[in-house]
C-alpha positions, -999 to 999 in steps of 0.1 A, spaced: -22 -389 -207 -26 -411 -237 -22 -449 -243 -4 -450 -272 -22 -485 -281 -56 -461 -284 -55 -456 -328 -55 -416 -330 -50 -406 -364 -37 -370 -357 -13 -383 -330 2 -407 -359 5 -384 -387 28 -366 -359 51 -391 -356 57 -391 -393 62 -358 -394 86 -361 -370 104 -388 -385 108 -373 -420 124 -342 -398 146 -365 -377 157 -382 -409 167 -346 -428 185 -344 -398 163 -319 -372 179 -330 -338 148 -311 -322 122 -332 -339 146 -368 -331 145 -352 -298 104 -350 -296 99 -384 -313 118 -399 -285 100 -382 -255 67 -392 -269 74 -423 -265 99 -434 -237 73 -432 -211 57 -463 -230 86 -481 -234 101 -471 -197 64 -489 -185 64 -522 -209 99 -522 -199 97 -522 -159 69 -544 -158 94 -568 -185 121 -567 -156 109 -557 -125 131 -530 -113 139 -498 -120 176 -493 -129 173 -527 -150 141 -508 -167 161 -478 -172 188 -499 -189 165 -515 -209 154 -486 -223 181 -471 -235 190 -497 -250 158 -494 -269 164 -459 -275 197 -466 -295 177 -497 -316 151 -469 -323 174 -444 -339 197 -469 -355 173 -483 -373 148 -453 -377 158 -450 -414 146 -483 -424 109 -469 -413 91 -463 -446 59 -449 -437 43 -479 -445 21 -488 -411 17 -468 -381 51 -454 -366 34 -469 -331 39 -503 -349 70 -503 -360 83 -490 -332 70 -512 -306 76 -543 -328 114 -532 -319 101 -535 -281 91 -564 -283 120 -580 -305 140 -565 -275 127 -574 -247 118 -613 -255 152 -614 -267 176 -597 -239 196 -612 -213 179 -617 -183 179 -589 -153 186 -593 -120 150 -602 -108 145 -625 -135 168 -649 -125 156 -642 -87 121 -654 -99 114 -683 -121 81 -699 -115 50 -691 -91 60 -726 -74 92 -712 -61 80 -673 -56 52 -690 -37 82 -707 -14 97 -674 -10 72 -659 -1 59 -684 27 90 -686 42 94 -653 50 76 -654 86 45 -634 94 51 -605 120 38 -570 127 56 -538 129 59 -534 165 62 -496 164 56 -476 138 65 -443 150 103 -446 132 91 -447 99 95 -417 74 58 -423 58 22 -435 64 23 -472 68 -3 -476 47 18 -463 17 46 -490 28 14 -517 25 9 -503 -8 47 -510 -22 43 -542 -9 15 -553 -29 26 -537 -57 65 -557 -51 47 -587 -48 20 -586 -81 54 -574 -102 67 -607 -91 37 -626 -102 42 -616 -136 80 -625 -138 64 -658 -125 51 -659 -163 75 -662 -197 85 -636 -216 60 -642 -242 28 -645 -218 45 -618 -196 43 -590 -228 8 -600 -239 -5 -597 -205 15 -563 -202 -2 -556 -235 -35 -573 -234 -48 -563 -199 -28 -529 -188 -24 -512 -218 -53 -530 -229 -43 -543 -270 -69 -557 -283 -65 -590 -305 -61 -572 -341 -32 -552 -326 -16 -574 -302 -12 -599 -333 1 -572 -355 28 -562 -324 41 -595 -317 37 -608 -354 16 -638 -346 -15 -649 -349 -51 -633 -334 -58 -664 -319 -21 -672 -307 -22 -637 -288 -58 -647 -273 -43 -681 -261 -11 -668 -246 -34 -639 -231 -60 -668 -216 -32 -687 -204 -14 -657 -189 -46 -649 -167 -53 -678 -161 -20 -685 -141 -23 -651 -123 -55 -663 -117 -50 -697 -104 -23 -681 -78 -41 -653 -68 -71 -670 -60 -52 -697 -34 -27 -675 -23 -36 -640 -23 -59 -625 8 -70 -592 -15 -89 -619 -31 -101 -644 -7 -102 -636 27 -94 -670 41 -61 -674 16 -24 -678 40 -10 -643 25 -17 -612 32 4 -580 25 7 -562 64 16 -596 72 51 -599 52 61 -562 56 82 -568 86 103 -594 71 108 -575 36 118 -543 53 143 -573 74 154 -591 43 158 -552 26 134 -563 -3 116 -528 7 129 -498 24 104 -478 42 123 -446 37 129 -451 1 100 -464 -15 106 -479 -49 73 -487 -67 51 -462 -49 69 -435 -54 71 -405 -79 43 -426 -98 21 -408 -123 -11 -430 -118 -25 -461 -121 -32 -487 -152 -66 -483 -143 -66 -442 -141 -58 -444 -183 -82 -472 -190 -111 -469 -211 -127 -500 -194 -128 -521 -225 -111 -549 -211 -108 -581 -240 -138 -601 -232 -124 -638 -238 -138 -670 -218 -115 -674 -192 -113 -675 -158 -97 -645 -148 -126 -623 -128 -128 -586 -123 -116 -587 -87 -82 -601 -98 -81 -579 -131 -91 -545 -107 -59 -554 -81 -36 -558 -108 -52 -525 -127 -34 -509 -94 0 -515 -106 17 -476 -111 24 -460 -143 62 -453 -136 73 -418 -140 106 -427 -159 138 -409 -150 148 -377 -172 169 -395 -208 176 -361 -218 214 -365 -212 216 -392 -223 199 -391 -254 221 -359 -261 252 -379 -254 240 -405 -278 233 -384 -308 265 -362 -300 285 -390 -301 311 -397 -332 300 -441 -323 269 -437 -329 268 -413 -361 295 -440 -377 265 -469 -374 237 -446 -391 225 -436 -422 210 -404 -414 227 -366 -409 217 -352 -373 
């Protein structure tokens, strides 16, 4: 499975030919373009929000930004680029989700968190599948949180910069600023994952007051996780770190391996099947008024 941040010169001439067939109006090829590229967008776009259905909302919305405004793409740069400057434009710029507004700083997650009392499961012998897996969704629940604990703007070049690993020249070319604004906002951004990780979290320090097995009870109580429908750990197609290449940006900062390796676990999402929808879209007498393009 391929990053598409990783520069392959055969994979981009495909989306140009792709594109010059959507635009002489192949449905088939519009079709292909678009599932190249929604699992990428479905990821940056979960990890934006936090939860699936808002993620699957958010990328349809994408999606209809994408092919309204496909005909303005002139071949000029990498499809990749333009595409995923339209991602971030999007994202940086939408009304907040649900779990947004939930979480706004790590001073008050960190409140939320601590008052939810420690407690073990008493008997595990109801639930559907291995503890451990419930453990898992936990962890992976609470780092997602961490990074709505960022902005929008450090948020994305984290998402960027450290799972999908961007590098500088990119990143800046992305997000339109500056190589050594994206390495700021980057050092910044790890730096505050960092700084809570290290005093809070127990997969990093031993001695620190939270640990994962410890809040389950009172999540599965609150109904932040149900054991018999697992949200983030399930139907997952691997992890960050399974479709790394290990060249992580080496900046001076203080954000070590052992933090970078736990938050390397968060899932690649398997995102849900936009073929009916997509079909509905381009089928649709709306949407062919507001483009420029036969299909």
């Amino acid at each position: 499975m391929l990053n598409p941040f990783y520069l392959d010169q055969d994979e981009d001439r495909s989306d140009h030919i792709l594109v010059n067939q959507a635009l002489e109006g192949d449905k088939k090829a519009l079709e292909q373009l678009m599932a190249k590229h929604h699992l990428w967008i479905y990821n940056i776009a979960y990890k934006m929000v936090g939860h699936p259905q808002d993620a699957e909302d958010v990328t349809q919305e994408i999606m209809i930004k994408i092919l309204t405004k496909l005909s303005t793409f002139k071949g000029q740069s990498l499809f990749r680029t333009w595409l995923y400057r339209i991602v971030k434009n999007h994202v940086l710029n939408m009304q907040k989700r649900q779990r947004e507004n939930q979480i706004s700083s790590f001073d008050r997650y960190w409140k939320d968190i601590d008052k939810a009392p420690d407690a073990e499961i008493a008997d595990v012998s109801h639930l559907s599948v291995d503890l451990s897996l419930i453990v898992k969704e936990t962890r992976v629940l609470c780092i997602m949180g961490m990074l709505l604990c960022l902005d929008r703007m450090q948020r994305l070049v984290f998402i960027l910069g450290d799972l999908f690993e961007v590098d500088e020249n990119l990143g800046s070319e992305l997000l339109e600023i500056s190589r050594v604004n994206f390495r700021q906002i980057l050092s910044r951004s790890r730096k505050r994952l960092y700084h809570f990780m290290t005093d809070k979290c127990s997969l990093i320090r031993e001695g620190n007051p939270c640990r994962c097995s410890h809040k389950l009870k009172s999540l599965i109580d609150c109904g932040a996780i149900d054991p018999h429908h697992l949200t983030f750990t399930a139907d997952y197609l691997c992890e960050f770190k399974e479709i790394s290449k290990g060249k992580y940006l080496a900046l001076a900062d203080a954000f070590d391996d052992h933090c970078r390796e736990k938050i390397a676990e968060l899932p690649v999402h398997n995102p849900p099947d936009f073929t009916t929808f997509f079909r509905k879209i381009l089928n649709s007498s709306e949407f062919k008024a507001v483009i420029d393009f036969k299909i």
